[in-house]
C-alpha positions as CSV (number, residue, x, y, z in Angstrom):
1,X,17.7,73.0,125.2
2,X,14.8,73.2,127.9
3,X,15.4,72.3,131.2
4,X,12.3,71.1,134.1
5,X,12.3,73.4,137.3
6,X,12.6,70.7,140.5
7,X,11.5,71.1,143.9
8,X,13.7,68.7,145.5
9,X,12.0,69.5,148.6
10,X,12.2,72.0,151.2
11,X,14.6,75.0,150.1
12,X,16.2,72.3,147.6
13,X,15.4,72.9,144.2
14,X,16.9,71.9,140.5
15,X,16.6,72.8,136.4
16,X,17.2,69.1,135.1
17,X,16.5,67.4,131.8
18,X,16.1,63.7,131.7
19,X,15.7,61.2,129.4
20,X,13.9,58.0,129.1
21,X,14.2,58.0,132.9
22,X,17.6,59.1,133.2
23,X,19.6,61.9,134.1
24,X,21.0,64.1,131.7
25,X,22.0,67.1,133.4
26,X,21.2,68.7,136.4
27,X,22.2,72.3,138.7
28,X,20.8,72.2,142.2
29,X,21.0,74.6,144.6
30,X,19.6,75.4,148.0
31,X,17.5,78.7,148.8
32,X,18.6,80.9,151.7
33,X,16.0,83.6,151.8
34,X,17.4,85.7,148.5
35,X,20.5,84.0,147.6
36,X,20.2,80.6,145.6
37,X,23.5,78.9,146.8
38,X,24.5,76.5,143.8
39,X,26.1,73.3,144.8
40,X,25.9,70.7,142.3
41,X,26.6,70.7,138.1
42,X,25.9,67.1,136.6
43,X,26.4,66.7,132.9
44,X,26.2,63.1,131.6
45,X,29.0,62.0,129.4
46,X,27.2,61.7,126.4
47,X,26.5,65.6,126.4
48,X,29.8,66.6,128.0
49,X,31.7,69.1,125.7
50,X,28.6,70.7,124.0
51,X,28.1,73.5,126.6
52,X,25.3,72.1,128.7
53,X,26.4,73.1,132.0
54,X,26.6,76.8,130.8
55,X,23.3,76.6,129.2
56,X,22.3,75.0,132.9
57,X,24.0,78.0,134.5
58,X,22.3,80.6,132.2
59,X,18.9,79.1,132.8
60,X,19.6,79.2,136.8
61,X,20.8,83.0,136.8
62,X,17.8,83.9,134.3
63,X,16.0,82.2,137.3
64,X,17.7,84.2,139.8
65,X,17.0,87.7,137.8
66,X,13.6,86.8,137.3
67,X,13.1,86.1,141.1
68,X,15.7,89.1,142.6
69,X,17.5,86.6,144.1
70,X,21.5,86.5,144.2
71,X,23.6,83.4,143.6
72,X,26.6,81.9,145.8
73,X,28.8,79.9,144.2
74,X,29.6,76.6,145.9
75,X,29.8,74.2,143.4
76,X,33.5,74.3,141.4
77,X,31.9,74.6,137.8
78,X,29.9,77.1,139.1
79,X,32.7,79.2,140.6
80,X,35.1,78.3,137.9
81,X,32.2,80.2,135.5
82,X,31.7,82.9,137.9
83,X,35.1,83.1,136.9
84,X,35.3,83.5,133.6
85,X,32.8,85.1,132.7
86,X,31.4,88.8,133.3
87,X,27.8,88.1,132.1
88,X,26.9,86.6,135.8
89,X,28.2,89.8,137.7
90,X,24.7,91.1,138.4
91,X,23.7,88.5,139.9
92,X,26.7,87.1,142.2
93,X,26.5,87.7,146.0
């Protein structure tokens, strides 16, 4: 699944994937010098279930370990992961 890289404008930023116009899922967060604070997971119902938030969550952290940067989880699903699973460790503030 391949996801578009945002600017939402100013620190705002987003990996999305849409379809025929309309949102299909979507993580936002906002940058604060090196830390990408996440706030938002949206999965549309007709992909909910198949893993698509993770696979929006791995794309972000592969993000943040490309760029050095740290994440902050702000979002539930996103500290709910943080949670559950060790593979994000490197990169949590």
């Amino acid at each position: 699944m391949e996801f578009e890289f945002v600017n939402l404008g100013g620190d705002a930023f987003a990996f999305r994937q849409e379809k025929d116009g309309k949102m299909q899922a979507e993580i936002t967060w906002t940058l604060l010098a090196d830390v990408m604070v996440m706030d938002h997971t949206y999965v549309s119902e007709e992909l909910r279930g198949q893993g698509v938030a993770k696979k929006l969550l791995d794309r972000a952290a592969e993000y943040a370990r490309e760029k050095d940067y740290k994440m902050d989880a702000v979002c539930s699903y996103v500290v709910t992961a943080f949670n559950r699973y060790k593979e994000y460790e490197d990169v949590k503030v």
